[in-house]
C-alpha positions as CSV (number, residue, x, y, z in Angstrom):
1,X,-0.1,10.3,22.6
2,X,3.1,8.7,23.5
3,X,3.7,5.4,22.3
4,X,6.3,2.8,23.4
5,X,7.6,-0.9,23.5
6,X,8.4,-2.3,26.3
7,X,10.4,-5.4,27.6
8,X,13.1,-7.3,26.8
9,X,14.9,-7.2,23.5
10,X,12.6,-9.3,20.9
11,X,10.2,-9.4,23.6
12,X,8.5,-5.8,23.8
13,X,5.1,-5.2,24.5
14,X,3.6,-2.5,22.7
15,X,2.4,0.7,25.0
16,X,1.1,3.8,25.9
17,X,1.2,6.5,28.7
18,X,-1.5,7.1,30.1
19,X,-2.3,11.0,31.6
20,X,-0.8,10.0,34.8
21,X,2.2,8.7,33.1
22,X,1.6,5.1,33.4
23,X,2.6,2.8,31.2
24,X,-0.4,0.9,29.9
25,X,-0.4,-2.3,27.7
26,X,-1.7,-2.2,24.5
27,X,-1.3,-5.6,23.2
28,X,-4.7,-6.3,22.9
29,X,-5.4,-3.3,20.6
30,X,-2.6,-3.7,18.2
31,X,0.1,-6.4,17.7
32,X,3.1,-4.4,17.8
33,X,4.7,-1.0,16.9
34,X,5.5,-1.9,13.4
35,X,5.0,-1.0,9.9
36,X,1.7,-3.1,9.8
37,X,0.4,-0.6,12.5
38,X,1.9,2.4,12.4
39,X,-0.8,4.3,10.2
40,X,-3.2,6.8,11.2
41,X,-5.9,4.1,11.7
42,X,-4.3,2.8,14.3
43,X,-3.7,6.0,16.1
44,X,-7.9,6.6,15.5
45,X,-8.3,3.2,17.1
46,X,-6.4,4.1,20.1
47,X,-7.5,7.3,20.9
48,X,-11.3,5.7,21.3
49,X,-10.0,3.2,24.0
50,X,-10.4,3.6,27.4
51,X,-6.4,3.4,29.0
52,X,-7.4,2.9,32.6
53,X,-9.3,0.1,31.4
54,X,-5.4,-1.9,30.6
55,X,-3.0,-3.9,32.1
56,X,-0.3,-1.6,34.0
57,X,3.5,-2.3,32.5
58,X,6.0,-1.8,35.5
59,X,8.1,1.7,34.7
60,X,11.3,-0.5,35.9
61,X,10.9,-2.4,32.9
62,X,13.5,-2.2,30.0
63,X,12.3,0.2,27.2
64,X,12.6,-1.0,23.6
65,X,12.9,1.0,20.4
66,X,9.9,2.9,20.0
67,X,9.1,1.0,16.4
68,X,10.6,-2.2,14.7
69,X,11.5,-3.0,11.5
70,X,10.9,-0.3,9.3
71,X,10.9,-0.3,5.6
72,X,13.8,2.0,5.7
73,X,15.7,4.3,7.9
74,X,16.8,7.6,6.1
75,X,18.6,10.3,7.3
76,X,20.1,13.8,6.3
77,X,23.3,15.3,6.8
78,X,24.8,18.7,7.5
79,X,21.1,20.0,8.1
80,X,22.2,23.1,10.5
81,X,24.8,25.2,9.1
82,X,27.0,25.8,12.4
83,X,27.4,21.8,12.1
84,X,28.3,21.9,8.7
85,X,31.0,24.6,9.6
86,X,32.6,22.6,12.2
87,X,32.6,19.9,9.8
88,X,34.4,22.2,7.5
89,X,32.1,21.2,4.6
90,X,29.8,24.0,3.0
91,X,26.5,24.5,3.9
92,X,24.7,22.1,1.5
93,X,21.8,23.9,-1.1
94,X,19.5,21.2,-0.8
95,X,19.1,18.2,1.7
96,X,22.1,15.6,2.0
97,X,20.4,12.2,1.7
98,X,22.3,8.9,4.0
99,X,21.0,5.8,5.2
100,X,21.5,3.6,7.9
101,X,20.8,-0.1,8.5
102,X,17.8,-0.7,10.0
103,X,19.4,-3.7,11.6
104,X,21.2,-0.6,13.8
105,X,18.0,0.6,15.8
106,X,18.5,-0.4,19.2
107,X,16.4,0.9,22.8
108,X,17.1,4.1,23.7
109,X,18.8,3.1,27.1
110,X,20.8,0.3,25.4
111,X,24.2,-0.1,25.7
112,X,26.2,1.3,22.2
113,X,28.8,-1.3,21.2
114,X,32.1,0.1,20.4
115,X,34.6,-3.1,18.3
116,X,38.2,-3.0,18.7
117,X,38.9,-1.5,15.3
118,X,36.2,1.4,16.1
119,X,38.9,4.4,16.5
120,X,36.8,7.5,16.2
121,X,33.2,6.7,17.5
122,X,30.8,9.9,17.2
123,X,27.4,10.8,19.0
124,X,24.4,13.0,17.0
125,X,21.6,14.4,18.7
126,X,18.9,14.5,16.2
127,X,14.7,14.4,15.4
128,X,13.5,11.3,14.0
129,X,10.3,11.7,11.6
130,X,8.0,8.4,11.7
131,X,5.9,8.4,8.2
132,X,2.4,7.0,9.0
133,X,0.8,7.1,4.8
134,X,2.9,6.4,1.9
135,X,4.6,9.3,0.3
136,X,5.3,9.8,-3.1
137,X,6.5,12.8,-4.9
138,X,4.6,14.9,-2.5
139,X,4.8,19.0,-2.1
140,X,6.1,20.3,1.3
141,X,2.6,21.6,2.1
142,X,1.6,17.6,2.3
143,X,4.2,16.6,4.5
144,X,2.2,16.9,7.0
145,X,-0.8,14.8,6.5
146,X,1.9,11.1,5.8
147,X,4.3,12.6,9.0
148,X,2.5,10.2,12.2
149,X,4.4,11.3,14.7
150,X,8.4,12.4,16.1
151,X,10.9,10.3,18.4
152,X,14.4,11.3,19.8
153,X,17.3,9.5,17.8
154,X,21.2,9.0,18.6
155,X,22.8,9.4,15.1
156,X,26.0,6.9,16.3
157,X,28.6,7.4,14.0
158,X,32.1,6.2,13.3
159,X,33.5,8.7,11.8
160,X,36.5,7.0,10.5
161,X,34.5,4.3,9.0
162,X,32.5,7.5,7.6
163,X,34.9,9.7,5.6
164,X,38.1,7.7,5.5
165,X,37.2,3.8,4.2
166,X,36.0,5.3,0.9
167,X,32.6,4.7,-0.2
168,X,29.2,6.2,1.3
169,X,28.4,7.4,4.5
170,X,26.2,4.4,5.2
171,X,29.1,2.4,6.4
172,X,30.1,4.6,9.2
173,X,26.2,4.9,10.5
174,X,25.1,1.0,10.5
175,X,26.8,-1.2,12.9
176,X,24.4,-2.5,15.6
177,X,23.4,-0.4,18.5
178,X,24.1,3.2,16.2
179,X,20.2,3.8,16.2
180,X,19.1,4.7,19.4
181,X,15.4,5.4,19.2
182,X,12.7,6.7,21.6
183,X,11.8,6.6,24.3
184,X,8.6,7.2,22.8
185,X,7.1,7.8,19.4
186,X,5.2,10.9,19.9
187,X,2.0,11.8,18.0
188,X,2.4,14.5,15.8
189,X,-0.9,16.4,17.6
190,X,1.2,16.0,20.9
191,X,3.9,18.3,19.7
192,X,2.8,22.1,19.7
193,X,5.8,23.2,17.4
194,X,7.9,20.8,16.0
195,X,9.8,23.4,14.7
196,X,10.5,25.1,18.2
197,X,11.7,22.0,20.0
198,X,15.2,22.2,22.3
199,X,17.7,20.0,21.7
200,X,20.8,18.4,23.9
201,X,23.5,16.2,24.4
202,X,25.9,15.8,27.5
203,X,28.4,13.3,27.6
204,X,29.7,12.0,31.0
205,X,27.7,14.7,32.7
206,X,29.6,17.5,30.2
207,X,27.3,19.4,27.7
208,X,28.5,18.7,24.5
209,X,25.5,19.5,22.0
210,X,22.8,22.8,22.5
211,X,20.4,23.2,19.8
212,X,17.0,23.9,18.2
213,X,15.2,22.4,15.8
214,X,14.1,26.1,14.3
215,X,17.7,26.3,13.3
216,X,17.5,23.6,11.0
217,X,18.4,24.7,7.1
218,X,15.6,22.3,6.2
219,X,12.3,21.6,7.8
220,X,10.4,18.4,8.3
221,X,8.0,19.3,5.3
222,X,10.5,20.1,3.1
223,X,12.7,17.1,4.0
224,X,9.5,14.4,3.7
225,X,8.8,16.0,0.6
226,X,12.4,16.3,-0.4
227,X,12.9,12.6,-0.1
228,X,9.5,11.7,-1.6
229,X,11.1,12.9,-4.8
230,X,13.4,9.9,-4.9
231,X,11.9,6.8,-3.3
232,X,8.3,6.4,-1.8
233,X,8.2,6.5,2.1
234,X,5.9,4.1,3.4
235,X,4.4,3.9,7.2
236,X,6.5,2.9,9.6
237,X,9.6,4.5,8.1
238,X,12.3,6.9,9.9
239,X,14.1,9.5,9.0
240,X,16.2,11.5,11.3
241,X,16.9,15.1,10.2
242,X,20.3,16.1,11.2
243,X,22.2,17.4,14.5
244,X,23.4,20.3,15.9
245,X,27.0,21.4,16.5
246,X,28.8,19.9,19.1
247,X,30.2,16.3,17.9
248,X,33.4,15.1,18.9
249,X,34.6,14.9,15.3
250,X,34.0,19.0,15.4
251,X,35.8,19.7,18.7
252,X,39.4,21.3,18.9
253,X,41.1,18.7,19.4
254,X,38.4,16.1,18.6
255,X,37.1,13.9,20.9
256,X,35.6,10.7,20.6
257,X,33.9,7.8,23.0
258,X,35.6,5.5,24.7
259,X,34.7,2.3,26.8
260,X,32.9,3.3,29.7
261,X,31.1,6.8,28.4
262,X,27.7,7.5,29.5
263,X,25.4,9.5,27.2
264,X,22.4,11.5,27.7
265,X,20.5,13.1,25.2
266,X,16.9,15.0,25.4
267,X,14.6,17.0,23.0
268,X,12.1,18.5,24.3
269,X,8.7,16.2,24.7
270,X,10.2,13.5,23.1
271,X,11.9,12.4,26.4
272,X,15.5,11.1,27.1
273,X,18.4,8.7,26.6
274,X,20.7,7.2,28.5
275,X,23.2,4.9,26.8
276,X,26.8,3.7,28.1
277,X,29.9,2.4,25.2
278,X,30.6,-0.9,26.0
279,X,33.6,-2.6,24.3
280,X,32.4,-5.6,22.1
């Protein structure tokens, strides 16, 4: 199933497509997309409801982040080699862990703020993993059974803020608006092979970022079992798994957004973004 939230910001309305692709409100069912709800109960509740039966959400309505207020939202660097190459940096021997703000999750159609000071704003193409079941020092072949479902992220990063203001990554990855999710969080049992999954970026109409997620160095299992190893995961948690080549910080010369840049960016059945930089 596809979940969603929709409405205006702080506002959303939990939802759901329907088989006809209507958006359906599920407000009734379950209070919102959140860490309370986001567990495989909730998913067993909603498969036994009868969609037709709900309110109909108008499609021209404004598309929140597919979940709010996770625990945490994790993420992993370098995870396909011919990024890590264009990064110059070796290809890394086991999973680079990063995190980002939560407070940076935005909708997936939401404008991306760019400050004055940003100089060397960065777009990322990447898989987001939403845990459903606590994970704790789990094996790779558990992954699956506390991984609920997958959602398109928009890994926004300032690069500048990133490598050159000393300190961790996490400062170059967290400013409102640089977490993009959704449209939709999509149930795991909706997505035939997760590791077979097409992957793209264009910016301004130019395709910047071609990719697979069968070219990642790390899968999903290893990487929810990877990060088990060091903090628990609860439901309701994201972690986003890495982007293909193609960032402006990797182009010859390097390139990097500017007021007024539109974004798209698909994988497959996880649906689309559209985002424009707007100057703060």
């Amino acid at each position: 199933m596809k979940l969603l939230r929709v409405g205006q910001k702080g506002k959303e309305k939990p939802a759901i497509l329907d088989k006809d692709g209507k958006i359906r409100d599920i407000s009734s069912h379950i209070k919102d997309l959140n860490s309370d709800h986001l567990n495989f109960n909730t998913i067993s509740k909603l498969q036994s409801v009868d969609l037709s039966s709900l309110p109909e959400l108008s499609s021209g309505e404004r598309i929140g982040s597919c979940i709010t207020k996770p625990g945490k939202f994790v993420a992993i660097g370098l995870n396909f080699s011919d990024h890590a190459a264009e990064s110059g940096l070796p290809v890394p021997s086991e999973p680079i862990m990063f995190m980002k703000a939560t407070s940076c999750i935005s909708g997936p159609n939401d404008n991306i703020e760019m400050v004055q000071n940003s100089k060397k704003l960065d777009w990322e193409v990447e898989l987001g993993i939403i845990i459903g079941k606590e994970a704790k020092h789990i094996e790779q072949n558990q992954s699956q059974d506390h991984i609920l479902g997958y959602c398109l992220v928009n890994d926004v990063s300032e690069r500048e803020w990133q490598i050159e203001k000393m300190g961790q990554w996490v400062k170059g990855k967290s400013h409102d608006t640089y977490g993009p999710i959704g449209p939709y969080l999509v149930t795991k049992d909706d997505i035939k092979d997760v590791n077979n999954l097409n992957m793209s970026l264009d910016l301004n109409g130019k395709r910047m970022q071609t990719g697979n997620t069968s070219t990642m160095i790390f899968n999903v299992d290893v990487i929810v079992s990877y990060v088990s190893k060091f903090m628990s995961l609860q439901a309701g948690d994201i972690i986003t798994t890495g982007t293909p080549p193609g960032v402006g910080m990797g182009r010859k010369p390097q390139l990097f957004l500017k007021t007024g840049d539109e974004i798209k960016l698909s994988i497959d059945n996880l649906g689309e973004q559209k985002s424009k930089v707007v100057s703060l």
